[in-house]
N, C-alpha and C positions, 0 to 999 in steps of 0.2 A: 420482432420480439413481442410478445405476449406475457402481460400481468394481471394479478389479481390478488385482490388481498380483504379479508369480511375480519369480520371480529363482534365479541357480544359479550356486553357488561352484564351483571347480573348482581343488583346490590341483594344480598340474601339476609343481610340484616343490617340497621343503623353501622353496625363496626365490623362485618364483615361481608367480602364482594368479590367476583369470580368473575375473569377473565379469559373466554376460551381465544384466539388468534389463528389462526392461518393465513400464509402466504403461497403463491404459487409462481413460478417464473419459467417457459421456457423460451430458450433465446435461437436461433438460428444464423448462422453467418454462412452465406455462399462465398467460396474461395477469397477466404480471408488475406491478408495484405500485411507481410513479416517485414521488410524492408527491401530498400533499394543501394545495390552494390556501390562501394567507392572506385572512382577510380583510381586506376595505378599512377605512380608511386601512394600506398595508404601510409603518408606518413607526414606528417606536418598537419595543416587543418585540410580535415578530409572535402572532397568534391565529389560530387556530383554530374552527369550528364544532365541539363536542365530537360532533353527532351526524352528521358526516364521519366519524369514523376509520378506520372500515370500510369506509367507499367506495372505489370503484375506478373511474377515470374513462377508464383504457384501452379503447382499442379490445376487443368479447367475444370475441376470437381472438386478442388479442395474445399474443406467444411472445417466450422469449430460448430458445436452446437453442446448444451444444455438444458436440463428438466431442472428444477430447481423444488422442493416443497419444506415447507419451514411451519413448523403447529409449536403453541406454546400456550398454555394451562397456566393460569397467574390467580392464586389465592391472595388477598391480601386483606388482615385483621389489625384495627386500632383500636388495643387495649388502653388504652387514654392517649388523652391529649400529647403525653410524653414519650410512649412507646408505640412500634406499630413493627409487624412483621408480615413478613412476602415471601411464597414461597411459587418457584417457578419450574415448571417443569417442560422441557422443549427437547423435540426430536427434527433432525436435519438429514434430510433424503436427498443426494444425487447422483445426478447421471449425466459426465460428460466427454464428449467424443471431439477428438481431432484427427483429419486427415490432410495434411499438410505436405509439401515442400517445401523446407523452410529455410534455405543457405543460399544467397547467392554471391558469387564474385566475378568480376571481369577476369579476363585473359591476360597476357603478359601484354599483348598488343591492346589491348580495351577494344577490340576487334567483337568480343565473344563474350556472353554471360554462362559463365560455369554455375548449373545448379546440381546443389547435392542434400543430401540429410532428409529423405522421404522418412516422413512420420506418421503412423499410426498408432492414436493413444486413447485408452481408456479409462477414465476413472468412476469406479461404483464407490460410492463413500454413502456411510450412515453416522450421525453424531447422536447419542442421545444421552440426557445429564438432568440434572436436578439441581436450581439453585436457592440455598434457602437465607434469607437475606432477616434482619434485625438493628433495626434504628431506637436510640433514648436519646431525650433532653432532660439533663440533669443537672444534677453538681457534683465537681469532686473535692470534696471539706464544703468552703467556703465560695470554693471558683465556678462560674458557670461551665458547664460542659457536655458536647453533644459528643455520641459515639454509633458506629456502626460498624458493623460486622456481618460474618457468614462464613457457609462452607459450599463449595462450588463440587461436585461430582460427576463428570461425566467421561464417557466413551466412544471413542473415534474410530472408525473403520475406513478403511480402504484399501481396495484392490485394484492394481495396477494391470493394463494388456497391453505393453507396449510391445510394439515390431518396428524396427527400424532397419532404412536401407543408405549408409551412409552413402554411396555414389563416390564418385560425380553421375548423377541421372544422367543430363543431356548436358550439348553447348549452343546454346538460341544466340541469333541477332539479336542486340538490343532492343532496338527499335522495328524490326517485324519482323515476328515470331507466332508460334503455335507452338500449346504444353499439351502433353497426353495426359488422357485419365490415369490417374490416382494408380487402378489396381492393374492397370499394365505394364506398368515400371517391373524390370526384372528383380524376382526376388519377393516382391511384396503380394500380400495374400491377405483377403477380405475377412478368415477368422481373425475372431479374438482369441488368444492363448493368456491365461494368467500369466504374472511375472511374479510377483511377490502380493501378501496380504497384511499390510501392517495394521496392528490395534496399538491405539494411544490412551492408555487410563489414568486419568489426571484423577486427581483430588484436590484440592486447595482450602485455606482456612487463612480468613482476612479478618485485620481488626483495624479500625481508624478513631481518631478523635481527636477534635477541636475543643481546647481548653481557652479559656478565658482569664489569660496571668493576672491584666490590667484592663480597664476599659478599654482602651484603646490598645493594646496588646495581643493578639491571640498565637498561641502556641497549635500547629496540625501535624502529628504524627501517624502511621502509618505504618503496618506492618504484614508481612503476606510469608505464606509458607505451603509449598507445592511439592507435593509427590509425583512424578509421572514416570511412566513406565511404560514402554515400547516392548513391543514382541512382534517381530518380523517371520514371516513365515514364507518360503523361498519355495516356489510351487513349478519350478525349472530344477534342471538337471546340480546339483551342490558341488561346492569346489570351496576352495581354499579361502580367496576371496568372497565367497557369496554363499556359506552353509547354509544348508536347509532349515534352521532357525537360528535366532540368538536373539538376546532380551538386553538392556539396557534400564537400568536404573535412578534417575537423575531424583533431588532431596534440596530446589533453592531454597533461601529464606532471601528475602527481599524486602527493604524497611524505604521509611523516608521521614525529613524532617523539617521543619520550618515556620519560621516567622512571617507574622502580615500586621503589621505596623498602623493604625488608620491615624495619620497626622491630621486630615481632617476629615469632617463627610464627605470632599470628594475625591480625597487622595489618599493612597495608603503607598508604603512601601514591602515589598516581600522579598526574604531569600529562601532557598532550598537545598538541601542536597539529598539525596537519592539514590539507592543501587535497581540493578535490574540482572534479570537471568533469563538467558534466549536456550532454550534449543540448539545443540552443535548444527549446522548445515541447512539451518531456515527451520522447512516445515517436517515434521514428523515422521507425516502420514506419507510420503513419498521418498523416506530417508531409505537408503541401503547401506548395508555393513560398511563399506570402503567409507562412507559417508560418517559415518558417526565412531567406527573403531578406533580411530587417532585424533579425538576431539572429546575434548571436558567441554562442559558449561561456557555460554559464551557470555562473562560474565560484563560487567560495567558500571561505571559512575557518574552525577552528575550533579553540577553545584550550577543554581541558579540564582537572581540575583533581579532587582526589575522594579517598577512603580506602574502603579495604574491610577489616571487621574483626569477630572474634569476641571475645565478652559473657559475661558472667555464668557464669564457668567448660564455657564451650564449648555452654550453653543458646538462646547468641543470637546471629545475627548480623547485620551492617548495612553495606549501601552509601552513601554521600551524594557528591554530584558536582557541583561550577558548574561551567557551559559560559558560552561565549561563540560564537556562530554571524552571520557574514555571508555572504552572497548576492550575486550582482551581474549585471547582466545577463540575468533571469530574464522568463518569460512569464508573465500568467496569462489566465484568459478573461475578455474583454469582457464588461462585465455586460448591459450590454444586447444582445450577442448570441453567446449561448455556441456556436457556430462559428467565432469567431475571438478571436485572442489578442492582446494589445497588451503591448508591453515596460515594464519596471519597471527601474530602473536600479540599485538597492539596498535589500535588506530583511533585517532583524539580526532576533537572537534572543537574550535572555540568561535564564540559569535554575537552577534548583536541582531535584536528583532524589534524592530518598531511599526505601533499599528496605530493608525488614528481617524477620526470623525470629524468634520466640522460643518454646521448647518449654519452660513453665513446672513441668508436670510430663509423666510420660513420653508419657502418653496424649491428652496436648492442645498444639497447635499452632496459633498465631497469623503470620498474614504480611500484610504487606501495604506499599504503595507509595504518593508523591506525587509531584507533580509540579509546579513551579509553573514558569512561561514567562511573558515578558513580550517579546512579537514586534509589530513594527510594520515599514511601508512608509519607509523613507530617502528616497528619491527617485525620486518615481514621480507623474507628470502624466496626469491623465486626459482624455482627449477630453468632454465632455458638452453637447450640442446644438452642437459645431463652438466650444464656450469650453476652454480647457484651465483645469483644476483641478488644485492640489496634494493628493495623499493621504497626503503626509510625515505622519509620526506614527500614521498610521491602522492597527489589527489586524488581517494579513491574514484572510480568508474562510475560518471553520469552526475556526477554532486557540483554543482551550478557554487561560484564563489561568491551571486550576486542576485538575486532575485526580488522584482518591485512589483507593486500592482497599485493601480489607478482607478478609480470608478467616480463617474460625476453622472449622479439624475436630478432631471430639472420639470417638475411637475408645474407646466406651464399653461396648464389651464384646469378646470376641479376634475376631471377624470382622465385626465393626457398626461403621460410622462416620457419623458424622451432622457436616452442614458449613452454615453457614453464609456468606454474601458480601454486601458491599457495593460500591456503585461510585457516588462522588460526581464531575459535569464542571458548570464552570463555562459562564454564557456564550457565545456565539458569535457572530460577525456573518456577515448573506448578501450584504454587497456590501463595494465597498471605498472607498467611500460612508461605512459604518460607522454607514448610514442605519437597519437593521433590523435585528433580531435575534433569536435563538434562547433561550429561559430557560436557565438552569441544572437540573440533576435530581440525582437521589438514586433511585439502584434497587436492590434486595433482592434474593437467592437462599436457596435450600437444596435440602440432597441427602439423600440416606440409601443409604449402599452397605453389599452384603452380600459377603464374601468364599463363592465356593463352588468346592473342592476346585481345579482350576485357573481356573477363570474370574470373575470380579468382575460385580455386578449393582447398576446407580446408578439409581436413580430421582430428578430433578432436577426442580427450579422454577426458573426464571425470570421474573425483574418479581415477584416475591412481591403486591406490593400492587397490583398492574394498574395502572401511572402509566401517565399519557399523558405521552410525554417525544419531542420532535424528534431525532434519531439522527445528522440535520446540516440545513444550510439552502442552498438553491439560488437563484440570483439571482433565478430568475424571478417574485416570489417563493413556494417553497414550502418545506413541513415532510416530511422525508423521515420519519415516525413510526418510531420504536423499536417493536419486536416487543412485541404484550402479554403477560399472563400466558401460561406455555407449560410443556405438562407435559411431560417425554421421559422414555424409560426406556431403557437404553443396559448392553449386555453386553461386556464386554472378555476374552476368553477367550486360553489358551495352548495351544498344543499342538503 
């Protein structure tokens, strides 16, 4: 992978100053790594062949690759000390290719890896928008009050070339084997054919502001209102399901509100609650009819709740937060056939998040994070062999009901630091079924960085102890494997 990125200030007067930006990224992956099949029976906590993990059952030419170019023009004028406005203007170019083999499973005997789902895909996308941004510090009557605001404009494009060859391609030995290239598979063929071209024209118009009730009070409201409009353009043959265009209309308002309390300078307490509006079926730019014709707004709420505070004469500090989160109207992929999505009608969340810091003496630092969630499906019927089933109750796909993290550096001489990490995740399930599932893990790090003159040099472990750990679970079903041991050395220089 290949980056680069300049940028150049230009103050053009005491109060106003010009920011041109560009970014550039292109990334390259030779025969990328989907997952590794479960073995049969998939049902209970899924397994693994240990002497799989290093298999790769992609096509021997498979590629993901990416150009990436990102430019953004930033005006920004302070009209006094109390106001100041920014306006941004950025355009987003890419261009990304997959060629993949992306399915596999064992045989009824675990004899055989059955691969299928050869994929060629293309996406040409252009984003380009204008954001125009306005900040005050003021009063409203009597009370202090800061506000900010804007209106956000932009246009999304994207054109999709997919061909796909669901198979079954071939049946390999697990353990020795040989894939054929890519465009020898029957069926599959090296143009690109459009599929569809969708444009996404957003507009949006945000207001915010922090009032000052009491000293020690502040009141931060929040409010947002978005236009977006989709127009799909079906550059294949039209049918019933997939007409040669149709438009879509969505109009959220989206608000939020709450208190932050400061009991004292180092403690305050805050609550929240909050709506939000998604998109039917994720992203936009890659939606088709079937995908969005029998889906409203995916709408939502959230009440939060929490203190933020320092310890032990300024040695420590600590976050803690319940939430409460519901969903409504939301999609997810059909398990039995991850190109199409079927709706859920409601799915909650409730949970506790605590984060904290403590520097027991000067040279050594302790931090770290949990998380505990307890999410399930409300009201969600699933189609299965033409019966509908309820999967009320059930934990959606990949959502951990436990997740901690550990970090201890101990700067043990004026330019040495030596660190230690943990990272404990519970659980998981790959369907919503709640049929199969992912273990839990426990992985280990350490580092050892040297300070020199301006620039910093980390030499890093990860996976300390080389777990085999699933990193998440795919309906199909596989184990997407976590990276194993991995040594990097890594320079962070000034200048």
């Amino acid at each position: 992978m290949s980056t680069g990125a300049l940028s150049l200030l230009t103050d053009i007067t005491p109060q106003l100053s010009h920011t041109l930006a560009y970014e550039y990224q292109q990334e390259h992956v030779d025969r990328p790594y989907w997952g590794t099949p479960l073995l049969n029976p998939t049902t209970g906590t899924g397994r693994i062949d240990p002497a799989t993990r290093f298999k790769n059952y992609n096509a021997n030419d498979g590629v993901y690759e990416q150009t990436v170019e990102w430019f953004r023009s930033i005006v920004e004028y302070r009209l006094s000390d109390q106001t100041s406005f920014k306006n941004t203007f950025y355009h987003y170019d890419a261009l990304r290719d997959y060629r993949n083999v992306e399915v596999y499973r064992y045989n009824a005997a675990n004899t055989q890896v059955v691969r299928s789902s050869a994929f060629l895909q293309r996406h040409d996308q252009e984003l380009t928008g204008n954001r125009f941004e306005w900040q005050h510090r003021g009063r409203l009557g009597a009370l202090e009050s800061e506000w900010a605001g804007g209106v956000d404009y932009s246009v999304n494009r994207m054109t999709r070339f997919p061909r796909t060859v669901a198979g079954p391609v071939s049946s390999v030995n697990p353990l020795n084997f040989s894939t054929e290239a890519f465009f020898s598979i029957p069926g599959m063929t090296s143009d690109f054919v459009p599929d569809r071209s969708n444009r996404v024209t957003t507009i949006a118009a945000f207001l915010e502001n922090r009032t000052r009730l009491l000293p020690s009070l502040a009141l931060v409201t929040g409010l947002r209102h978005d236009r977006i409009e989709l127009e799909v353009e079906n550059q294949r043959t039209a049918s019933v399901t997939d007409p040669a265009y149709f438009k879509s209309t969505y109009r959220p308002t989206t608000a939020r509100a709450g208190l932050v309390w400061d009991i004292t300078p180092s403690a305050n307490l805050f609550v929240q609650y909050s709506t939000a509006a998604d998109p039917p079926a994720g992203v936009l730019t890659t939606a088709n009819f079937s995908q969005v014709r029998n889906f409203d707004l995916t709408t939502g709420d959230q009440v939060e709740a929490g203190s933020k505070f320092d310890f032990w004469d300024g040695r420590g500090n600590a976050t803690i937060s319940a939430y409460a989160i519901t969903r409504k109207n939301l999609a997810v992929t059909d398990s039995t056939n991850p190109n199409v999505t079927v709706p859920v009608g409601q799915q909650s969340s409730r949970g506790v998040e605590l984060a904290f810091g403590v520097r027991p003496v000067k040279n050594l630092r302790l931090q770290g994070n949990l998380s505990l969630v307890r999410a399930q499906y409300d009201n969600f019927t699933e189609s299965v062999g033409g019966v509908a089933v309820s999967r009320a109750g059930n934990r959606p796909t990949n959502t951990p009901a436990r997740v901690a993290n550990l970090w201890l550096d101990y700067a043990f001489l004026p330019d040495w630091n030596a660190g230690i990490d943990a990272r404990a995740v519970s659980s998981v399930y790959g369907n919503t079924a709640n049929t199969v599932s992912a273990p839990g893990y426990a992985i280990f790090g350490a580092s050892l960085s040297r300070k020199l003159n301006k620039a910093t040099v980390t030499a890093r472990v990860k996976n300390l102890t080389d777990k085999v750990y699933a990193d998440n679970i795919t309906s199909t079903p596989m184990f997407y494997l976590g990276a194993p041991r991995t040594f990097e050395v890594a320079v962070l220089a000034n200048f």
